[in-house]
C-alpha positions as CSV (number, residue, x, y, z in Angstrom):
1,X,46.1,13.2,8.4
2,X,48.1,13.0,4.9
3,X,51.2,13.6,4.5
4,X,53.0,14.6,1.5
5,X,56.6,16.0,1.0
6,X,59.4,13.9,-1.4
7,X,62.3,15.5,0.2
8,X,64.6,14.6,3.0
9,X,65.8,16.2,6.3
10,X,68.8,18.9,5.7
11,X,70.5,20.2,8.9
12,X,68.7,23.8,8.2
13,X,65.5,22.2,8.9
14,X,65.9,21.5,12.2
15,X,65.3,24.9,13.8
16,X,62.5,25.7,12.0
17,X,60.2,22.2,13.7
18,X,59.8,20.5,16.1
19,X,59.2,16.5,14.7
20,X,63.0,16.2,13.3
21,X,65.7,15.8,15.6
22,X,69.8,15.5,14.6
23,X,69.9,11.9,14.0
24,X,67.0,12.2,11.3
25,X,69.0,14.1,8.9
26,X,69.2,12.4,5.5
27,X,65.8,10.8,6.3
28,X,62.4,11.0,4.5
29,X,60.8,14.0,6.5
30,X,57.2,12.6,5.9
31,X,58.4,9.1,7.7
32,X,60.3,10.9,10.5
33,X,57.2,13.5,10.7
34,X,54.2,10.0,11.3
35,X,56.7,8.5,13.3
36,X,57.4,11.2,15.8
37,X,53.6,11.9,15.5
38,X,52.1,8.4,16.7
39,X,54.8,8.3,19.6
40,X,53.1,11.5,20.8
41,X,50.0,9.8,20.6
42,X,49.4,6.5,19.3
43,X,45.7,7.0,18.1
44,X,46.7,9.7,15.6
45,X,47.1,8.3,12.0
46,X,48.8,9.5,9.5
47,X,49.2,8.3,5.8
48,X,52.5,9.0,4.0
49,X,52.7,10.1,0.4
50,X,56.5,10.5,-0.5
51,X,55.9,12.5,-3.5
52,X,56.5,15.6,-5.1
53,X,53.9,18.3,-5.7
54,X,53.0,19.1,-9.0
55,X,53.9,22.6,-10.5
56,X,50.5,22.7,-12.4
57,X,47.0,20.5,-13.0
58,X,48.6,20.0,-16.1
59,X,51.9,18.0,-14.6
60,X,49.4,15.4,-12.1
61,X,49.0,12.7,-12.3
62,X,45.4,11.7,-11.7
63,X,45.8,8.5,-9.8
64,X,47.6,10.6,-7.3
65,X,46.0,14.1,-7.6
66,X,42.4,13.2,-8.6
67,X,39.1,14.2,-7.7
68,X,39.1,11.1,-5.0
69,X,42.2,12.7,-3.0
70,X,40.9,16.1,-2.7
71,X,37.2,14.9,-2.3
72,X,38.7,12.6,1.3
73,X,39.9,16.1,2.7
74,X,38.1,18.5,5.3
75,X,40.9,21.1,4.9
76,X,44.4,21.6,3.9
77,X,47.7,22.6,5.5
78,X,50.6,24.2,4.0
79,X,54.3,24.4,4.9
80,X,55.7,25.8,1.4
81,X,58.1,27.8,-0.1
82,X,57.3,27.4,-3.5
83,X,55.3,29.4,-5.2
84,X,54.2,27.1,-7.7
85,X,53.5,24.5,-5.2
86,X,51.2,26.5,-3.3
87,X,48.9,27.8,-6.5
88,X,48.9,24.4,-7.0
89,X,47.1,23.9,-3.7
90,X,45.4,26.9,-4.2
91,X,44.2,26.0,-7.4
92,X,42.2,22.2,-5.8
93,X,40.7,23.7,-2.7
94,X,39.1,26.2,-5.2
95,X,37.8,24.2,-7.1
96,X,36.6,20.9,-4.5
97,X,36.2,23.8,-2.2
98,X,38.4,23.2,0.8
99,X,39.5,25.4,3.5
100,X,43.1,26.7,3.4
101,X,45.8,27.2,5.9
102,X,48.7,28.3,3.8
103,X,52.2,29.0,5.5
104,X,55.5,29.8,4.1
105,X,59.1,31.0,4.4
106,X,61.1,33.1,2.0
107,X,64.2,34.4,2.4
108,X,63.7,36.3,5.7
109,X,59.8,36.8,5.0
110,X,57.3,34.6,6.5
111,X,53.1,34.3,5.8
112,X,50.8,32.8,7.2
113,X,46.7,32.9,6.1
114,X,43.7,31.3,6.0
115,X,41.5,30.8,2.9
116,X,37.8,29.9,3.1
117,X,35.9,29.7,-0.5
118,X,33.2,31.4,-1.2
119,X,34.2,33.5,2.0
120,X,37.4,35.3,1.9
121,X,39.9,36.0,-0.9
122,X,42.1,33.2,-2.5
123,X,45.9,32.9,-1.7
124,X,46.4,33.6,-5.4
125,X,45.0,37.3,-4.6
126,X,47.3,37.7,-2.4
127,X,49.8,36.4,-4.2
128,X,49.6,39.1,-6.5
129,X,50.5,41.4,-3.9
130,X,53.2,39.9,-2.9
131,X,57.1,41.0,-4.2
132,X,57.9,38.8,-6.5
133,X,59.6,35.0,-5.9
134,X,62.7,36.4,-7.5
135,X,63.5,38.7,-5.7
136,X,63.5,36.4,-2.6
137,X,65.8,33.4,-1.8
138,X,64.9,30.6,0.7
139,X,67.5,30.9,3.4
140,X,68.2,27.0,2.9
141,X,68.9,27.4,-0.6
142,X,72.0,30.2,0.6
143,X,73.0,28.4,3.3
144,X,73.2,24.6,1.9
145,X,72.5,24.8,-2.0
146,X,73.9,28.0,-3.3
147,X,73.8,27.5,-7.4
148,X,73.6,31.2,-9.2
149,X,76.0,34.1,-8.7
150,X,73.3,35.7,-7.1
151,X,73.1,33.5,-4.7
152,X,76.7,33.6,-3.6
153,X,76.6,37.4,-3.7
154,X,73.5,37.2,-1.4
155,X,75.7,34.6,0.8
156,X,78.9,36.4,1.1
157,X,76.7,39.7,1.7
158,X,74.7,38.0,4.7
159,X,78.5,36.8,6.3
160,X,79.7,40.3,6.0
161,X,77.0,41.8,7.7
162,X,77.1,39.1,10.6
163,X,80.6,39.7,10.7
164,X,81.1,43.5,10.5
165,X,78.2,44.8,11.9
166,X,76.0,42.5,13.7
167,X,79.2,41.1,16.1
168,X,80.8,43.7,16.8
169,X,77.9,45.7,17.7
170,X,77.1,43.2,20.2
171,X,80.4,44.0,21.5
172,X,79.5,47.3,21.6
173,X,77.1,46.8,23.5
174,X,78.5,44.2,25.8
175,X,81.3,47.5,26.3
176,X,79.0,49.9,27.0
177,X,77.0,48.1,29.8
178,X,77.8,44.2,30.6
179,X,74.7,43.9,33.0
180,X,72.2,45.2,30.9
181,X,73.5,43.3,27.8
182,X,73.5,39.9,29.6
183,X,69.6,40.7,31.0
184,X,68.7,41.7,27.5
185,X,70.1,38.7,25.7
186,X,68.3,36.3,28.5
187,X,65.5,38.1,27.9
188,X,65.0,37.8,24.3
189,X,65.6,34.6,25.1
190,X,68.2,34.8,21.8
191,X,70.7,32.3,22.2
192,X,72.5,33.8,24.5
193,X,75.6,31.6,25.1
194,X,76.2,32.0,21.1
195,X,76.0,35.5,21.5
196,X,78.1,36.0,24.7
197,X,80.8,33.8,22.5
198,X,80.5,36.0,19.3
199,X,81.0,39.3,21.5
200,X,83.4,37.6,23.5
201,X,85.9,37.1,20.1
202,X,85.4,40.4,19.2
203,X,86.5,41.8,22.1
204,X,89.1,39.7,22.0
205,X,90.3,41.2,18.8
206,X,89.6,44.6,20.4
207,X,92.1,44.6,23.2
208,X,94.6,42.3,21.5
209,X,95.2,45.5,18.7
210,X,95.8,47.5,22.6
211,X,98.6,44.9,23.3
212,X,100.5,45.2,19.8
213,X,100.2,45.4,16.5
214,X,101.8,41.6,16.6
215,X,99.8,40.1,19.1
216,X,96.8,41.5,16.9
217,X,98.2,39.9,14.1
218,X,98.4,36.9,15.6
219,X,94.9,36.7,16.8
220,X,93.0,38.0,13.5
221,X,95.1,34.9,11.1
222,X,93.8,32.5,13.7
223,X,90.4,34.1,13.4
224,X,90.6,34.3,10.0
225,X,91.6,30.5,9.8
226,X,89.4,29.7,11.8
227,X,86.7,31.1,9.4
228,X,87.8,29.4,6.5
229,X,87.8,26.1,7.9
230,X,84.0,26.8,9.1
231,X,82.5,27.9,5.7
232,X,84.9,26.0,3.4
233,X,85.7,23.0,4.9
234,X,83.5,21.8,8.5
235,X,80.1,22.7,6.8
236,X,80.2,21.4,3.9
237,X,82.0,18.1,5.4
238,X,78.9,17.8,7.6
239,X,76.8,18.4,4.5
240,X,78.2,15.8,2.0
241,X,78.3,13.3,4.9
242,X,74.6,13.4,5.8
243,X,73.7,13.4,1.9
244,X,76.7,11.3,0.3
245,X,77.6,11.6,-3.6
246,X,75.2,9.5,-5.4
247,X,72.4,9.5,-3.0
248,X,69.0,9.1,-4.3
249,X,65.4,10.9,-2.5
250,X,62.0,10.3,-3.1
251,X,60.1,6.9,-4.2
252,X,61.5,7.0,-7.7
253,X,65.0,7.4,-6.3
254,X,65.8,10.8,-8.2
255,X,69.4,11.5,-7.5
256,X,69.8,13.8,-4.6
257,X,72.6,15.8,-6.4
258,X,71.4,16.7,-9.7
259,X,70.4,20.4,-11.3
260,X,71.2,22.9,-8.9
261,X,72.3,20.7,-6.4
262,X,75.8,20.2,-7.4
263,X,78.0,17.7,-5.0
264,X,80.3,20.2,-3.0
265,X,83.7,19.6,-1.8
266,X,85.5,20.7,1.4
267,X,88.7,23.0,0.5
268,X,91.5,21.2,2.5
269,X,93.9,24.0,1.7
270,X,91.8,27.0,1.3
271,X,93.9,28.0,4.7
272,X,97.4,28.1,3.0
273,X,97.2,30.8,2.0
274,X,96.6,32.8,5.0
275,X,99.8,31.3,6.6
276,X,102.7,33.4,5.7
């Protein structure tokens, strides 16, 4: 099996897989990925290529990318979300005419087809169909690598609706019936502890405003400080110390924090001003 990805493990990856684990983050994922491969099972080989797709024929490099890669395949897997990565793809298996499983994530959309020549459509058909890419943002790039206003907007929309709607609905729910709540959350099987905890605050906040308008007051700044310190300070601490200022990625040791991918800093006094 071969490999190919340039970029390294981010902590948003590790939910979506199941090769990666904590301590790889910062890693190359291709060399965690054959790793954690051959200790499943030592016969299976994999070959690494640390490299990064090319956005058109026109950008490959034909060493890499030539007739002799794509002629060494019986198929090809994807794992994108890059539209110009995957026509790429899509583009080869035409042409050498290889099979194609093509999978992706967008935003909160997901896709996954399969794409014989000569025998079904191509994915750039579907493509076509498809909304287009900007209209969709990968949910890593809002969570970990917000770089347009549009993204933040997006961000701060997503928070509000987790926070004002989603939440306290569970606590609505947990309210209206505790037994039923607790079976349905175990059986959705939807992180259940996180959820009890989330509808847990808010009731908190609920029968706090009962016992004063103080009390409340009280509780709600500590919230609220408590919600600063987790988007403004914990998460991005956790982020710039798993990829440091001036890190590099890939074989020809790009810089990590170039482009979009501005270095962040942690607010260390974004709370202040809560504090009367």
């Amino acid at each position: 099996v071969v490999v190919v990805d340039d970029d390294h493990i981010e902590p948003s990856n590790l939910s979506r897989q199941l090769l990666f684990r904590p301590e790889h983050v910062g890693q190359s994922k291709v060399a965690v990925a054959a790793r954690t491969l051959h200790a499943l099972n030592s016969d299976f080989t994999v070959r690494v290529m640390e490299e990064r797709l090319p956005k058109s024929m026109g950008q490959a490099e034909p060493a890499l990318w030539g007739r002799e890669f794509w002629a060494n395949l019986d198929g090809v897997c994807n794992g994108l979300d890059n539209l110009q990565a995957r026509l790429f793809i899509d583009e080869h298996v035409r042409m050498y005419k290889k099979p194609l499983i093509d999978s992706g994530t967008l935003g909160m959309m997901g896709s996954g087809d399969t794409f014989i020549p000569g025998r079904t459509i191509t994915f750039v058909e579907v493509s076509e169909r498809s909304p287009p890419e900007e209209e969709l943002i990968p949910s890593c790039t809002l969570r970990n690598f917000p770089s347009t206003q549009r993204h933040c907007i997006s961000w701060a929309r997503d928070i509000f609706l987790e926070e004002f709607d989603s939440v306290p609905g569970d606590a609505n729910r947990l309210l209206l019936d505790v037994d039923a709540y607790i079976g349905g959350v175990r059986l959705e099987r939807a992180q259940s502890a996180l959820c009890l905890l989330e509808a847990s605050t808010s009731l908190a906040r609920a029968r706090a405003e009962e016992e004063g308008a103080t009390r409340a007051r009280d509780v709600l700044l500590q919230l609220a400080i408590a919600f600063v310190h987790e988007h403004f300070c914990r998460s991005i601490a956790h982020l710039t110390a798993a990829f440091p200022e001036g890190c590099t990625k890939g074989r020809d040791e790009r810089p990590f924090w170039s482009g979009a991918h501005r270095f962040p800093r942690p607010s260390r006094a974004a709370h202040r001003h809560l504090v009367p």
